[in-house]
C-alpha positions in Angstrom: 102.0 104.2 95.6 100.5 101.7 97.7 99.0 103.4 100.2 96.9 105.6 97.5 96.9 103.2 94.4 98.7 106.7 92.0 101.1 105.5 89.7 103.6 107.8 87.5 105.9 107.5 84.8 109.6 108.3 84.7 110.0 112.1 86.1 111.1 114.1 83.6 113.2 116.0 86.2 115.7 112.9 86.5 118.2 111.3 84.1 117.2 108.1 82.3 117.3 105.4 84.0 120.3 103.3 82.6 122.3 106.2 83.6 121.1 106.9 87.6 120.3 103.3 88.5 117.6 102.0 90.8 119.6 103.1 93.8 120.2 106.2 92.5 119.7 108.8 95.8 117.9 111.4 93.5 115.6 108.9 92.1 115.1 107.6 96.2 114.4 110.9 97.1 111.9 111.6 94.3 110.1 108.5 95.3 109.9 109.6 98.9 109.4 113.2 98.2 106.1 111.7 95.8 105.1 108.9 98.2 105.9 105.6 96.1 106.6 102.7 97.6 108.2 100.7 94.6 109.2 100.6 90.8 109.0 98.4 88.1 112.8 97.0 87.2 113.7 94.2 84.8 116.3 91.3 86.4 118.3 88.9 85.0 118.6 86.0 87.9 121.8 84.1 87.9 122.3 81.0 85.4 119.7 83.0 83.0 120.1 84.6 79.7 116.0 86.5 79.6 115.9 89.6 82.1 112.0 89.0 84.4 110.3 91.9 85.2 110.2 92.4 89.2 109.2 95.3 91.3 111.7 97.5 93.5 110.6 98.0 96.9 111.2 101.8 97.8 111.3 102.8 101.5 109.1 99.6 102.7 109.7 96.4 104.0 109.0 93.2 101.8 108.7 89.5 103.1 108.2 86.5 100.5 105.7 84.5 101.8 104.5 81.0 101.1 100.6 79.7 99.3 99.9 77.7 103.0 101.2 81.4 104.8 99.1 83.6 102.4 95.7 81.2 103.5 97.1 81.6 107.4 97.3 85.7 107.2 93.9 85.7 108.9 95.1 83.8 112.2 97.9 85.9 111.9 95.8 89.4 112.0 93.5 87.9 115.0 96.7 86.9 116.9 96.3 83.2 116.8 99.9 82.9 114.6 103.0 84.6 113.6 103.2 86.5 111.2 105.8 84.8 108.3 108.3 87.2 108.1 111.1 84.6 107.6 111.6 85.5 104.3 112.6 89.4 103.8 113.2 90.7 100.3 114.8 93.6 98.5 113.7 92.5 95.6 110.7 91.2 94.3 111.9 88.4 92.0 108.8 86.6 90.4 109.2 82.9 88.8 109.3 82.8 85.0 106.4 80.4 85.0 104.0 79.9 87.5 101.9 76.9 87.0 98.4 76.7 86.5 97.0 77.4 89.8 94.9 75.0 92.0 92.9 78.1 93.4 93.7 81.7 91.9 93.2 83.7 94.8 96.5 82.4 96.5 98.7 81.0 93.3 101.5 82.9 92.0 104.9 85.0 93.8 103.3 85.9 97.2 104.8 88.9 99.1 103.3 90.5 102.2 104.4 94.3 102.6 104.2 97.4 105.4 104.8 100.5 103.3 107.0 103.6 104.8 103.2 105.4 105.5 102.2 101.8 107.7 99.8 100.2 105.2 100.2 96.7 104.9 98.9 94.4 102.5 99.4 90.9 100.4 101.1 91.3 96.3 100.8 88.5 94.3 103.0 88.1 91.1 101.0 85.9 88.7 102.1 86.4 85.1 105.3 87.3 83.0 103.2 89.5 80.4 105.7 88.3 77.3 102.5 89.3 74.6 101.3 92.7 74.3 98.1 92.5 72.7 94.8 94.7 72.3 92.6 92.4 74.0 89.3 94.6 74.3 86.6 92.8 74.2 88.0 89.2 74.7 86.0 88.1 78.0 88.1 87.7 80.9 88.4 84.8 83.6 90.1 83.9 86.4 93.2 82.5 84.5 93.6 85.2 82.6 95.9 86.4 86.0 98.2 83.8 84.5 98.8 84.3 81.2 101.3 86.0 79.6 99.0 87.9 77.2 98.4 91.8 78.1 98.2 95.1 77.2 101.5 96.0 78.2 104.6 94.0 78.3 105.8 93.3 82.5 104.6 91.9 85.3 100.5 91.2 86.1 100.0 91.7 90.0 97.0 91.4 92.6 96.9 93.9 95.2 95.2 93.0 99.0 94.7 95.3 101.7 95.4 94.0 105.1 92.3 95.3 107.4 91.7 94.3 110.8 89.4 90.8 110.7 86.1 91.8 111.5 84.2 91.3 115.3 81.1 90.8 115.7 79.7 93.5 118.2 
């Protein structure tokens, strides 16, 4: 959910997932009836043999967006731009690789969201986690957003809010 930041696992009131599907109705109405906004799915893209792991938009609208649009939200929220909604989504498809980034904060699968509940915020897809690892006590960096070492195996994401761009009074 992210309008609250709860996450759940699979209900136990549903069938498995290989047997309803992602657009099962009962598993659209559980969402809604619980207030999530999207799902962890695995994908196999076309002209591919390894499935990615990608996230299900649920009830909210989705636009892929650009690094130079991600930098330009800002203009965007004062009025002094368009927003880029050129690019609409029903699925969030991440690349298999990203490359090393030039500047972490905007590298990576860039999608710019309004939930059903009218929050609105930035997801960034940086990592196919392919490694799962216990890796307590390793210190952390910025690149570590990128690598494919984590403690679970799918996709690593970074979460931004959009919030009104503050005036000075």
């Amino acid at each position: 959910d992210l309008d609250t930041g709860r996450e759940a696992n699979w209900p136990t009131t549903l069938p498995p997932l290989e047997k309803i599907g992602v657009d099962s109705p009962e598993l659209l109405a559980w969402a809604r009836q619980e207030g999530f906004d999207m799902m962890g799915v695995s994908h196999t893209t076309e002209g591919e043999n390894e499935p990615l792991y990608c996230l299900k938009p649920l009830d909210m609208h989705v636009w892929k967006i650009r690094e130079a649009e991600h930098r330009g939200l800002s203009d965007a929220m004062r009025g002094d731009r368009a927003y880029p909604l050129s690019q609409p989504v029903e699925l969030m498809i991440p690349r298999r690789q990203i490359p090393r980034p030039f500047d972490a904060d905007y590298s990576g699968d860039t999608f710019l969201f309004v939930t059903r509940e009218g929050t609105a915020g930035v997801l960034r897809m940086t990592a196919q986690v392919t490694e799962a690892k216990d890796i307590t006590g390793y210190a952390s960096s910025a690149d570590d957003k990128f690598s494919s070492v984590g403690f679970y195996r799918g996709a690593k994401i970074s979460l931004a809010a959009m919030t009104e761009p503050s005036s000075e009074q």
